[in-house]
ZAMARGU-4260 file (C-alpha; in steps of 0.2 Angstrom, whole numbers, plus 5000, padded with zeros to 4 digits):
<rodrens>
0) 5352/5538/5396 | 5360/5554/5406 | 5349/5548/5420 | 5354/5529/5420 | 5373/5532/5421
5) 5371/5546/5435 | 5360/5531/5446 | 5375/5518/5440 | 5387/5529/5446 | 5379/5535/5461
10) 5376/5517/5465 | 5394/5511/5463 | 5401/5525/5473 | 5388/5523/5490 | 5390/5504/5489
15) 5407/5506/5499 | 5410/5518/5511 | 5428/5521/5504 | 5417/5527/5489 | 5407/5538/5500
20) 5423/5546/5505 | 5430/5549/5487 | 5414/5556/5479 | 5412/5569/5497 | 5428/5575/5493
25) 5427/5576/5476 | 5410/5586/5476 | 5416/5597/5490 | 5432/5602/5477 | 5420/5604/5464
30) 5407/5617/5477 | 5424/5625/5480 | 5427/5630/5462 | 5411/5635/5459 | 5413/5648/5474
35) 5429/5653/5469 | 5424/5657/5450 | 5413/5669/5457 | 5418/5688/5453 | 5416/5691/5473
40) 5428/5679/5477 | 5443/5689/5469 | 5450/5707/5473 | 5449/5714/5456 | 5428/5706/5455
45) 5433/5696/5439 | 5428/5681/5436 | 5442/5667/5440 | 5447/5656/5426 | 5442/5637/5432
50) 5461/5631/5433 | 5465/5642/5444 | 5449/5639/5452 | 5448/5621/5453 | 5469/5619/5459
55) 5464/5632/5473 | 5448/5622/5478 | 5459/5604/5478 | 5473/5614/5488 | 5463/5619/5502
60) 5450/5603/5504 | 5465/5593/5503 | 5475/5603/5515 | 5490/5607/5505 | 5495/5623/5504
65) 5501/5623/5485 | 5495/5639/5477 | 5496/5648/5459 | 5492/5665/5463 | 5495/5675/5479
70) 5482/5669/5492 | 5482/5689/5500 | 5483/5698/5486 | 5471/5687/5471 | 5456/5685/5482
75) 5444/5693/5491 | 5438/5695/5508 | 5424/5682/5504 | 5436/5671/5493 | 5450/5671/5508
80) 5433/5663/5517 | 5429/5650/5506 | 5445/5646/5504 | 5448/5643/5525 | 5429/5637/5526
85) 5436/5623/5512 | 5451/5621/5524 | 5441/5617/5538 | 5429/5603/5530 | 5444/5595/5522
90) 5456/5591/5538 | 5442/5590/5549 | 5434/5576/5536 | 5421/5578/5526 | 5411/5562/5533
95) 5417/5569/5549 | 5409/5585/5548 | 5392/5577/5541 | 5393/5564/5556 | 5394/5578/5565
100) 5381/5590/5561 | 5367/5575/5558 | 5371/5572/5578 | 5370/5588/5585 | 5353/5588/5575
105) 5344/5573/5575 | 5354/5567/5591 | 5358/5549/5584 | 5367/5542/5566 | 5361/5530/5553
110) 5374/5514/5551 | 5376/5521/5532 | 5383/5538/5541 | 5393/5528/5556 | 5402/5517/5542
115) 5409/5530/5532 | 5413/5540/5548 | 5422/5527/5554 | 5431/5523/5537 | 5438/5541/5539
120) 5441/5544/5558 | 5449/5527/5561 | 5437/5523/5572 | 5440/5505/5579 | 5421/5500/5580
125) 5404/5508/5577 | 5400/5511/5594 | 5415/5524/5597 | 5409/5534/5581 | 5400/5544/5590
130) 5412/5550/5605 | 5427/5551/5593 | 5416/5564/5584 | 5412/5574/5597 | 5431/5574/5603
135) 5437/5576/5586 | 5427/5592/5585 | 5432/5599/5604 | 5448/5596/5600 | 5451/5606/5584
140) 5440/5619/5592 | 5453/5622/5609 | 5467/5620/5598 | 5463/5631/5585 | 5455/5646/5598
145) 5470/5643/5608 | 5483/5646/5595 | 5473/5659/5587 | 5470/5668/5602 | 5490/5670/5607
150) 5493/5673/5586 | 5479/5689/5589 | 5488/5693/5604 | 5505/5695/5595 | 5501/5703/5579
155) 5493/5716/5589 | 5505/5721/5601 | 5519/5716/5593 | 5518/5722/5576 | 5502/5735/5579
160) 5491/5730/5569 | 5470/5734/5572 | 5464/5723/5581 | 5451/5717/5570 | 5465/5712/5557
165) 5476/5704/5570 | 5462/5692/5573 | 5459/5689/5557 | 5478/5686/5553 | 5478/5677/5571
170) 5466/5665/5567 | 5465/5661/5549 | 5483/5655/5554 | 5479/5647/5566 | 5463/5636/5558
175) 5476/5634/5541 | 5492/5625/5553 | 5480/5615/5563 | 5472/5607/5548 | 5490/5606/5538
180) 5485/5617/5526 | 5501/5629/5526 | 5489/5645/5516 | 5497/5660/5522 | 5492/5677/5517
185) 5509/5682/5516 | 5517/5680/5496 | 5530/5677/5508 | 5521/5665/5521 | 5531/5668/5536
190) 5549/5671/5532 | 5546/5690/5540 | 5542/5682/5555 | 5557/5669/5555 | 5565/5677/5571
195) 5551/5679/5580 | 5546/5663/5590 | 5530/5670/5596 | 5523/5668/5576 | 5532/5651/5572
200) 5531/5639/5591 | 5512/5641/5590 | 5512/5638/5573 | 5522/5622/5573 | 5512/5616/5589
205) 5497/5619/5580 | 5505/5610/5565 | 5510/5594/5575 | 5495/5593/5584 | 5487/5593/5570
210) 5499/5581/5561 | 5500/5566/5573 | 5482/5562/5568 | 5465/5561/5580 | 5466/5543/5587
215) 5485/5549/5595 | 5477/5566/5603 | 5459/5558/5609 | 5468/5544/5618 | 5481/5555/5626
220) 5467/5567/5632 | 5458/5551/5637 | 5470/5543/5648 | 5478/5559/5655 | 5470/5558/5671
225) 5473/5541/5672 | 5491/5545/5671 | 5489/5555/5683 | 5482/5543/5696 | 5492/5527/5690
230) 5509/5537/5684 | 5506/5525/5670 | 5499/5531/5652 | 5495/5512/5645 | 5494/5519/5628
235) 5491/5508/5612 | 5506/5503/5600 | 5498/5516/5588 | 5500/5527/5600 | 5518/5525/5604
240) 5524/5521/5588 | 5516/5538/5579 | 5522/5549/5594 | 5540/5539/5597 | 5541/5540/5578
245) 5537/5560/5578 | 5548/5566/5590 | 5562/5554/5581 | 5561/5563/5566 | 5558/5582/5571
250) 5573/5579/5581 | 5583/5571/5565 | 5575/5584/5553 | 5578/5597/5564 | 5599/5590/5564
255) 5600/5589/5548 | 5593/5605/5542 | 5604/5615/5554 | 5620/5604/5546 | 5617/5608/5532
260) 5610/5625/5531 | 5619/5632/5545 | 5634/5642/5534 | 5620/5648/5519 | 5619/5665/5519
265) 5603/5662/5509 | 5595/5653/5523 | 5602/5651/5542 | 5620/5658/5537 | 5615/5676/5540
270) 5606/5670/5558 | 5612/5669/5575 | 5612/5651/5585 | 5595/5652/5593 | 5588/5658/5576
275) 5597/5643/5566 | 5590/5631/5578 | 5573/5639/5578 | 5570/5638/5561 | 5579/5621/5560
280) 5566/5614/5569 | 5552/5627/5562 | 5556/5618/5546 | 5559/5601/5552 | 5540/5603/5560
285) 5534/5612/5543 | 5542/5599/5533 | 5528/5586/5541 | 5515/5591/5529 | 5512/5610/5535
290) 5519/5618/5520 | 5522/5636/5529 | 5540/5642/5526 | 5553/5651/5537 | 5566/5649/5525
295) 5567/5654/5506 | 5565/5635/5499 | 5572/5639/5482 | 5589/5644/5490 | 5590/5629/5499
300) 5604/5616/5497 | 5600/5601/5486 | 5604/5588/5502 | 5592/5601/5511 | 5579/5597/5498
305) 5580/5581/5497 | 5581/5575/5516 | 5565/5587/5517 | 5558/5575/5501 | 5560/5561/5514
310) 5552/5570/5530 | 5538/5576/5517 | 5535/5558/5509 | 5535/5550/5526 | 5521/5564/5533
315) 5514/5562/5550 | 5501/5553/5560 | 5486/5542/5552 | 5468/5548/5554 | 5472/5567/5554
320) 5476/5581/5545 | 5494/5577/5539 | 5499/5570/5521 | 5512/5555/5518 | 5512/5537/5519
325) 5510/5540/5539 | 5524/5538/5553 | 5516/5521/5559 | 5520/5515/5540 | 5537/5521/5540
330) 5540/5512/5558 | 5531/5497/5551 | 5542/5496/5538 | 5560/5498/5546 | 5551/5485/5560
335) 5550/5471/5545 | 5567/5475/5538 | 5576/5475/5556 | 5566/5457/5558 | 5573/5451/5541
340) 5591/5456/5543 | 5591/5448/5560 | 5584/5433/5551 | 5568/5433/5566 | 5551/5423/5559
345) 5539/5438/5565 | 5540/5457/5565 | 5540/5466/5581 | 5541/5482/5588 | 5540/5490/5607
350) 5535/5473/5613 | 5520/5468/5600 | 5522/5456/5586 | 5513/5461/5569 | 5504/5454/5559
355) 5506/5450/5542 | 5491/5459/5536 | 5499/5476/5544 | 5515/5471/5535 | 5505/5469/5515
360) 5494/5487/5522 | 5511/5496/5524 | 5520/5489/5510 | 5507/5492/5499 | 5503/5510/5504
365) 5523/5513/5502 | 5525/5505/5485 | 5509/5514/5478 | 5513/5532/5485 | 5532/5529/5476
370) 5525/5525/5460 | 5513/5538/5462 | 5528/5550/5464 | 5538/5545/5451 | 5524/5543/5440
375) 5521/5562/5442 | 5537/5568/5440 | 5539/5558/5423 | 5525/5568/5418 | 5530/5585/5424
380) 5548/5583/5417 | 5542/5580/5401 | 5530/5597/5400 | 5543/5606/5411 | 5556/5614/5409
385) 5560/5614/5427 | 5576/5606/5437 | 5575/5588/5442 | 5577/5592/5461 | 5564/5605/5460
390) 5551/5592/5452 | 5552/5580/5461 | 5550/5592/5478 | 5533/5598/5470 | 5528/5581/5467
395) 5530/5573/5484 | 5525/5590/5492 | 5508/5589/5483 | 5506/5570/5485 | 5510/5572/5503
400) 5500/5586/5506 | 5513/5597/5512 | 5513/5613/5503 | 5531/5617/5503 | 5539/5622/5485
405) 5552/5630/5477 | 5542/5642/5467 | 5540/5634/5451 | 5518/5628/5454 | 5514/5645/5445
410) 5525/5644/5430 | 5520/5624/5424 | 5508/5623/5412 | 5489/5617/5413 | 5493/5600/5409
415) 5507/5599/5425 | 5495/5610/5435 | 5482/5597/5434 | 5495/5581/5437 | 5498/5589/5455
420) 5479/5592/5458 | 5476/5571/5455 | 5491/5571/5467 | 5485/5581/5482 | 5469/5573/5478
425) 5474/5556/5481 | 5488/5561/5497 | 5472/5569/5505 | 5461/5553/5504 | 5473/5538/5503
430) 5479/5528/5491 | 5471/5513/5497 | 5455/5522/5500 | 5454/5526/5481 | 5461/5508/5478
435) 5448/5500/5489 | 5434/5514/5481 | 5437/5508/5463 | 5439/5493/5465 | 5424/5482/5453
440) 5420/5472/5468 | 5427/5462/5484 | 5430/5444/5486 | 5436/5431/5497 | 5449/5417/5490
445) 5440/5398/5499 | 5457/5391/5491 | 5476/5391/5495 | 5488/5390/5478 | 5505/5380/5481
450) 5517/5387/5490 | 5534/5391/5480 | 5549/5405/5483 | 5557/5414/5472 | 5574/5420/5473
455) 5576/5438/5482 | 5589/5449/5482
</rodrens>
């Protein structure tokens, strides 16, 4: 019977490669708590209770950040690399990484394998599976050498450590801001560093690169040198909308985080100009689903909190390592409102018209990750003691896949524990991926129903 309902299941979930995605990620946050619950994986060689475990695990394959215990301090050598190994597999993409390796060793892919590569990379048709792979994984290598490298490279000289720890420190950063991650193994992350812009520029590159997702960075590598010949870049409206859409709100969050920050002695008050505006936009980038911190959250002003709630709901570029309902959603969106107001027939925006699927994509993804936050915050207000603000910031953060919190992950009980691993579990892989993966079957309507409008607004 046992055996029947494991071939049901496995059937139901390999049927669809949005299946294919859940169920990888799921057993890959499953391998992670096993590993974890090992006694070689914490400091003190005790075992590690399976909560703890298993919210750890979610954390790092989902590329959140979120902790319950110290991540320097709780675990071990070993458990500091499973966690940064789980890192890894989860921003890089599960189907990704398996794509990957079964073409470095068998040389080709098996359709089953391109489909659910391409469900994850974004790929626009089977036949660019195989070079977005191979860019998808040179380009996570050079970034994360690269920022590594200049991180080893300041911790040693800057702050003297051995130069086998500063590499470690170096690129263990590194790896955790390219993939959105935000483990530090600071218990303070990086507020010692929040004058030095050696530690934090790399680190918020790393984290925007990262962020803007791997279609935006393999298609501006691609036509660079085209640029260079033409002087023109001929990039795609995704493209332009996720990199316009980028630099529009790091420049906004970075505004309005100086604004309101700026006389806190808590935060930026104690700071001069170039520190305020470095961490302003140190937070601003972080705030993007990064989850490193600068800046004490818990002593931040409640707008503070809440305009980073938006920035963090919002997230950063699709098909990459960031968290949210995507920039190119957001940008959809404000398109299809600017259209209504002006009262036009069709939605445009930088001189392409959209079409109505794209509208019912984004709308849906918008409406499902809002209900998916309030939702959760019901739930933890009701088994929390907590402040309102500082719910709602751990919901969105976890749904997002940010990181970021005011302090209070550690002190909720099991029950609101396990609410925000379903959240990062679900930011990491989409809602409409888990939508589409549990869905009983698909069908195609042969029929229109009557057409009749209801009253709106």
């Amino acid at each position: 019977m046992l055996t029947t309902a494991r071939g049901r299941a496995r059937a139901f979930f390999s049927a669809h490669p949005a299946r294919t995605v859940v169920l990888a990620f799921a057993n890959a946050v499953l391998i992670g708590t096993g590993l974890l619950m090992l006694p070689a994986s914490a400091e003190d060689g005790a075992p590690t209770d399976p909560l703890t475990a298993l919210f750890t695990s979610t954390s790092a394959v989902c590329v959140t950040g979120l902790a319950v215990v110290d991540t320097g301090t709780y675990w071990s050598g070993f458990g500091e690399g499973v966690i940064l190994a789980l890192i890894q597999v989860g921003g890089f993409g599960i189907m990704t990484m398996a794509s990957l390796l079964a073409l470095l060793v068998s040389g080709r892919l098996r359709l089953r394998l391109q489909l659910t590569a391409q469900a994850e990379t974004k790929s626009l048709g089977i036949g660019d599976v195989r070079r977005v792979l191979l860019g998808v994984a040179g380009t996570t290598l050079m970034v994360e050498l690269a920022v590594g490298a200049v991180l080893a490279l300041r911790f040693r000289f800057g702050y003297g450590h051995a130069i086998g720890d500063s590499a470690y420190l170096g690129f263990f950063h590194a790896v955790s801001a390219f993939n959105n991650a935000g483990f530090g193994l600071h218990a303070d992350s990086l507020t010692r560093y929040a004058q030095d812009a050696w530690v934090t520029l790399p680190i918020a590159v790393a984290v925007i690169l990262g962020g803007i997702g791997f279609p935006v960075l393999l298609e501006m590598l691609r036509h660079r040198n085209r640029a260079r010949t033409t002087g023109r870049k001929n990039w795609t409206l995704h493209t332009r909308l996720t990199v316009i859409t980028t630099a529009v709100l790091l420049a906004v969050g970075t505004l309005l985080t100086c604004l309101m920050e700026w006389t806190n002695p808590a935060t930026l008050g104690a700071q001069d100009v170039w520190g305020k505006l470095l961490n302003g936009f140190f937070h601003s980038a972080m705030s993007r689903t990064a989850g490193f911190n600068s800046l004490d959250i818990g002593a931040m002003q409640s707008a503070t909190l809440l305009m980073t709630c938006m920035l963090m709901f919002i997230g950063g570029g699709s098909a990459g390592t960031a968290g949210g309902i995507k920039v190119t959603t957001f940008a959809v969106l404000a398109a299809a409102m600017l259209a209504e107001v002006r009262g036009e027939p069709t939605s445009a925006v930088l001189g392409r018209r959209l079409g109505p699927h794209v509208l019912r994509q984004a709308l849906t993804v918008a409406l499902l990750g809002i209900g998916l936050v309030m939702a959760a915050t019901l739930a933890l207000l009701s088994v929390s003691r907590a402040a309102f603000e500082a719910v709602l910031f751990e919901v969105v953060s976890a749904f997002a896949t940010v990181g970021l919190s005011t302090g209070i992950t550690a002190d909720l009980p099991g029950s609101g524990q396990l609410v925000l691993i379903v959240l990062m579990f679900i930011g990491r892989i989409g809602p409409i991926t888990l939508v589409s993966a549990l869905a009983l079957r698909e069908r195609t309507r042969r029929y229109e129903l009557p057409e009749e409008r209801p009253v709106i607004g």
